[in-house]
Backbone as ProteinMPNN parsed JSONL, in Angstrom:
{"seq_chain_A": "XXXXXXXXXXXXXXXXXXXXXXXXXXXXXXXXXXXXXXXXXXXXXXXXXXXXXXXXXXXXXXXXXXXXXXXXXXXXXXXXX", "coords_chain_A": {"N_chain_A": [[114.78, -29.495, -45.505], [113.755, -26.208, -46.656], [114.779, -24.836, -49.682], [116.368, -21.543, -49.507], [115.173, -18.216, -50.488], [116.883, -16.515, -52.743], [118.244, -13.671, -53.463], [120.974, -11.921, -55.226], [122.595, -8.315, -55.368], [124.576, -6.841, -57.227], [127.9, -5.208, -59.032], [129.54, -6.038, -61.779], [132.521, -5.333, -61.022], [132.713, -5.412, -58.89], [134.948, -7.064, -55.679], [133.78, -8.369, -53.41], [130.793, -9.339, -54.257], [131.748, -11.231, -55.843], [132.938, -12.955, -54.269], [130.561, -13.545, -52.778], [129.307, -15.216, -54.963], [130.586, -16.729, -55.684], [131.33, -18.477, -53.367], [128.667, -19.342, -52.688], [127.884, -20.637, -54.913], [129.676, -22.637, -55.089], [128.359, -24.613, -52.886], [126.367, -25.423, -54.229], [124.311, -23.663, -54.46], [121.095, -21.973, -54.999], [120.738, -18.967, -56.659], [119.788, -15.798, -57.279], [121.113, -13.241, -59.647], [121.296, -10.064, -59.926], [122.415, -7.557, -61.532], [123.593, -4.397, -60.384], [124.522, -2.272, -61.742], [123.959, -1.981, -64.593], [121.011, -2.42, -64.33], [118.052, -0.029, -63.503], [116.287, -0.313, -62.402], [116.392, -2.676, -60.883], [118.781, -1.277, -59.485], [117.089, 0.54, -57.796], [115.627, -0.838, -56.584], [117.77, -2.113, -54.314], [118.334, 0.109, -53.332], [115.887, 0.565, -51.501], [115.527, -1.667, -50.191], [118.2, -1.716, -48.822], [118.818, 0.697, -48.132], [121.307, 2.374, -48.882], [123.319, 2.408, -51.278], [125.576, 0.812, -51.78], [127.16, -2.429, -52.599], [128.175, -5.986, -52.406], [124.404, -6.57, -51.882], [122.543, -8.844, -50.556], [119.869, -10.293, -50.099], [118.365, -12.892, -48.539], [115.552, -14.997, -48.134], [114.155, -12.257, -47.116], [115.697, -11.176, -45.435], [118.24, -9.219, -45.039], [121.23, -9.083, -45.859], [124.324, -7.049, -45.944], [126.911, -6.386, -47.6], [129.67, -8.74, -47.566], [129.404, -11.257, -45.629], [130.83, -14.214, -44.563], [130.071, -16.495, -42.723], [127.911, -15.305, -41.885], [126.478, -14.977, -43.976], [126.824, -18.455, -44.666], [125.143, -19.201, -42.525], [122.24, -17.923, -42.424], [121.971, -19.469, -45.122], [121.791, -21.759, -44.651], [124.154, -23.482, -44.358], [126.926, -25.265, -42.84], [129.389, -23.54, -41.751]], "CA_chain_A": [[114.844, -28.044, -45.418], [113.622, -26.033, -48.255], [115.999, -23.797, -50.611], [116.068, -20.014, -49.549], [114.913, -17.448, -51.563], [118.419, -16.33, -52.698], [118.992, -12.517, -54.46], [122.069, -10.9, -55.457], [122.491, -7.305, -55.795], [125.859, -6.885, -57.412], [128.182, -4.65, -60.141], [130.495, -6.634, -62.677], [133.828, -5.082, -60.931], [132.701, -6.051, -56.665], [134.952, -8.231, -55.577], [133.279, -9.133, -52.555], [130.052, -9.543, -55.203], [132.255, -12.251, -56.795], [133.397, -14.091, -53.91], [129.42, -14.35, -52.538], [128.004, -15.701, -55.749], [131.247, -18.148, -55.74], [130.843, -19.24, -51.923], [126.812, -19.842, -52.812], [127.713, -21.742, -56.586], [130.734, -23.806, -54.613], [128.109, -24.703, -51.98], [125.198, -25.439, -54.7], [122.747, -22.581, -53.365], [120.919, -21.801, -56.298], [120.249, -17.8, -56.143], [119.137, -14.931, -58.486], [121.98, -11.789, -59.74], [121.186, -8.65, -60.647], [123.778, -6.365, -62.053], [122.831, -3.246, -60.285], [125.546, -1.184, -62.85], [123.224, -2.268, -65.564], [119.311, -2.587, -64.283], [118.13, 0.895, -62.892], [115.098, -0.565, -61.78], [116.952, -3.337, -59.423], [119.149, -0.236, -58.491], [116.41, 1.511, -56.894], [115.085, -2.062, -55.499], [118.443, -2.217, -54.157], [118.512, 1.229, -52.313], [114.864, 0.664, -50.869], [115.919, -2.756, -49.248], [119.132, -1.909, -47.824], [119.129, 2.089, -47.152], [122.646, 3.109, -49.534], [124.122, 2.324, -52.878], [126.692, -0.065, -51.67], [127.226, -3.925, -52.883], [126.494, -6.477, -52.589], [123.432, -6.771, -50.861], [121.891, -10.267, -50.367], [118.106, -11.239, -49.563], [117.935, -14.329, -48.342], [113.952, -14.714, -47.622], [113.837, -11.231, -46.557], [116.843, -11.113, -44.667], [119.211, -8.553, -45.579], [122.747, -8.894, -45.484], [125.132, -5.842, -46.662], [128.416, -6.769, -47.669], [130.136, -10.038, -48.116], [130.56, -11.954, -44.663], [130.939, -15.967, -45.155], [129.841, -16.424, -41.514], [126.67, -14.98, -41.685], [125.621, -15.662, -45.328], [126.48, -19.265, -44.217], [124.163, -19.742, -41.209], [121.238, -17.748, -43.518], [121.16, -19.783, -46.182], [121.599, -23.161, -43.989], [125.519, -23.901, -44.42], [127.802, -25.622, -41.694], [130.871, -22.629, -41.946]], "C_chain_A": [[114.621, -27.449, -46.807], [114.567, -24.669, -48.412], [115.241, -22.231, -50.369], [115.626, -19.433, -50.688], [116.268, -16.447, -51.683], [118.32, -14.512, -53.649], [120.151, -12.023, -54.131], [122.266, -9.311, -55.773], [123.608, -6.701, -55.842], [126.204, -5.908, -58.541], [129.071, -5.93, -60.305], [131.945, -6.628, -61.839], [134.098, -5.547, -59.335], [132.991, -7.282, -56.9], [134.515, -9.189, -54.384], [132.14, -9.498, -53.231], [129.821, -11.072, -55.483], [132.366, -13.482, -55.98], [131.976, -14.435, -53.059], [128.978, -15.474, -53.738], [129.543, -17.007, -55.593], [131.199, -19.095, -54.403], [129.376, -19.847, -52.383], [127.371, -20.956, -53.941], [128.518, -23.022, -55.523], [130.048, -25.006, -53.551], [126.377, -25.384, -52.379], [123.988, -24.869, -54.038], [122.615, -22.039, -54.704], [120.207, -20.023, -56.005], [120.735, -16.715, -57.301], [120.215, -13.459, -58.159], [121.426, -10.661, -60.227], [122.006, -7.852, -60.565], [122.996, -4.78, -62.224], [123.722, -2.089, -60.865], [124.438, -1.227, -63.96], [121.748, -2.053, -65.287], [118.962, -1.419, -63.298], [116.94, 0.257, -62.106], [115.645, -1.916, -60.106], [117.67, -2.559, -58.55], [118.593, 0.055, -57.395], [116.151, 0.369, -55.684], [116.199, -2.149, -54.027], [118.159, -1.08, -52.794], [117.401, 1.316, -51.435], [115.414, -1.004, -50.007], [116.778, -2.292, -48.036], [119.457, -0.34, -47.319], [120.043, 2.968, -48.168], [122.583, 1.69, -50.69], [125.452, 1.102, -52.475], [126.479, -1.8, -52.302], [128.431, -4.563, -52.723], [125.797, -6.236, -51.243], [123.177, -7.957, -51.084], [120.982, -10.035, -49.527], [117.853, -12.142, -49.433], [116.313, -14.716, -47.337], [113.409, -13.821, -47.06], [114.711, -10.636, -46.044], [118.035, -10.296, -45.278], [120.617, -8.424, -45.068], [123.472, -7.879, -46.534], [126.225, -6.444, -46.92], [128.426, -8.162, -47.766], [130.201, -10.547, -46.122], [130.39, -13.15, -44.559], [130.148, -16.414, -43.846], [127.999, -16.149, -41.733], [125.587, -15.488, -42.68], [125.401, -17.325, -44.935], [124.977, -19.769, -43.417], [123.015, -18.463, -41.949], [120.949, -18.55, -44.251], [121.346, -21.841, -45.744], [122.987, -23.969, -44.257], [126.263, -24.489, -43.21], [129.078, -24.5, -42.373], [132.372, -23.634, -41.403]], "O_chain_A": [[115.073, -27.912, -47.854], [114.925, -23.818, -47.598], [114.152, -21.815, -50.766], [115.655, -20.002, -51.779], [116.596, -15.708, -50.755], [118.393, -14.712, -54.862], [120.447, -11.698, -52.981], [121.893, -9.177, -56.939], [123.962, -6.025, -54.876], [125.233, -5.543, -59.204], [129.341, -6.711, -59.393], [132.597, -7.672, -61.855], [135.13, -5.885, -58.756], [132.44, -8.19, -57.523], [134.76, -10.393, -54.313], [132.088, -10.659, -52.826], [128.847, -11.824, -55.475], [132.125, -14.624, -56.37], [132.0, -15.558, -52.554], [128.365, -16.495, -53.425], [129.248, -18.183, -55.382], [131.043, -20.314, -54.47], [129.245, -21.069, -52.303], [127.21, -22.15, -53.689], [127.994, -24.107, -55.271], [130.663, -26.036, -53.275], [125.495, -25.712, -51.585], [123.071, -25.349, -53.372], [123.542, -21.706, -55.442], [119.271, -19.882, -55.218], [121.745, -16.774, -58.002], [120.271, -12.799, -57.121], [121.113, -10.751, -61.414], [122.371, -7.391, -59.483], [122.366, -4.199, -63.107], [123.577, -0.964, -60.386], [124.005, -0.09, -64.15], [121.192, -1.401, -66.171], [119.457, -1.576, -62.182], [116.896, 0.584, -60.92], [115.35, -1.932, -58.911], [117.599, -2.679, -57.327], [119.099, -0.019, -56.275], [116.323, 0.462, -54.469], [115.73, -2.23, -52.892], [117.868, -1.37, -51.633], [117.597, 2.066, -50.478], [115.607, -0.798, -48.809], [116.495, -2.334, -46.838], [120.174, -0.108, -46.346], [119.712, 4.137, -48.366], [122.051, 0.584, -50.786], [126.171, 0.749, -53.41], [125.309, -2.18, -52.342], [129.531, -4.02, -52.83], [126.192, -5.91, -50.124], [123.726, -8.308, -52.129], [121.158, -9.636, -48.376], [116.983, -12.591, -50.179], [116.168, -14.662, -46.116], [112.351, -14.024, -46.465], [114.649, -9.409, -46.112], [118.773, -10.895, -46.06], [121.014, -7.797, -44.086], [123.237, -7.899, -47.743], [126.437, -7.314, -46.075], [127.402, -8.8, -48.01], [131.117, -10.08, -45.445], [129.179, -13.238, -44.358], [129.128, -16.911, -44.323], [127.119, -17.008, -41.668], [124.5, -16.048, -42.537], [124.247, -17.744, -44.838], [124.07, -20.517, -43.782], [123.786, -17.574, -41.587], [119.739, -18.73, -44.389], [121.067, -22.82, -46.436], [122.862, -25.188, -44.37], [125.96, -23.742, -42.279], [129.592, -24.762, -43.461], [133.5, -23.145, -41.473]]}, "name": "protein", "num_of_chains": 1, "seq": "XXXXXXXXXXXXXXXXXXXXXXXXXXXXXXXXXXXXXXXXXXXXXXXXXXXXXXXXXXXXXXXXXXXXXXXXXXXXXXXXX"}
């Protein structure tokens, strides 16, 4: 099976943010952050993907998930939950 295409679209202080990128690291899923407090340009990327300003978002090969849910991110990025 080949490795998703993984983005993050996170601030510094989300702690649901925190506990995706640690579910993915704990789980070796290798996948790309952007600190949308900091990069206006992933901001916008951000708000054209998913609709609103909220985080995180996650793109997993296109696939947009809003929010944190372990369940879903799982079975996306090819996990047994």
């Amino acid at each position: 099976m080949s490795t998703p295409n993984i983005q993050i679209y996170s601030t510094p202080t989300c702690g649901f943010c925190k506990q995706a990128k640690e579910f993915l690291a704990d789980n070796n899923v290798p996948f790309v952050d952007y600190n949308v407090a900091a990069d206006a340009e992933k901001r916008n990327e951000l708000v054209e993907k998913s609709g609103q300003m909220g985080v995180p978002v996650i793109d997993v090969d296109g696939q947009i998930l809003i929010g944190y849910d372990r369940a879903t991110l799982a079975k996306l990025v090819g996990i047994e939950a």
